[in-house]
C-alpha angles and dihedrals in degrees: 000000000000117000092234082058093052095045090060094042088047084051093053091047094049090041090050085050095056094041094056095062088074095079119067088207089054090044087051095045093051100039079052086051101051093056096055097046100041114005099237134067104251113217114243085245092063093045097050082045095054095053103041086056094062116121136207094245082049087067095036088052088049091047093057099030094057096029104114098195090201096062104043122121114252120197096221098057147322131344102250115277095020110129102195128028112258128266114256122199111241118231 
């Protein structure tokens, strides 16, 4: 991942943050989940902080940390242990 690709993915995410402060539904879903998740209300300031502040080794740790190599799609076949080939929508 190229850092010029992360700093545009990191503006989308804050963007999406601050937009989503315009809704008091969306205000009340994410303050709900918050709690749940971290038992506490984080202020807007730490969670753009907190994104801004992802690296690229971040995303590469993740990639490797939640990449299950059995499971991935190949394009030759089958994932292992699929039985049938998957369902694609037609066009």
């Amino acid at each position: 991942m190229a850092e010029a690709e992360l700093d545009r993915a990191k503006a989308q995410v804050k963007a999406s943050v601050l937009m989503s402060l315009e809704s008091t539904g969306s205000r009340a879903s994410k303050l709900a989940r918050q709690l749940q998740v971290f038992g506490r209300v984080l202020s807007t300031a730490e969670t753009v902080r907190k994104i801004m502040g992802v690296t690229v080794a971040d995303i590469q740790r993740a990639a490797i940390r939640h990449s299950v190599p059995d499971r991935r799609w190949r394009p030759w076949g089958r994932p292992r242990g699929c039985r049938t080939s998957p369902r694609l929508p037609v066009p």
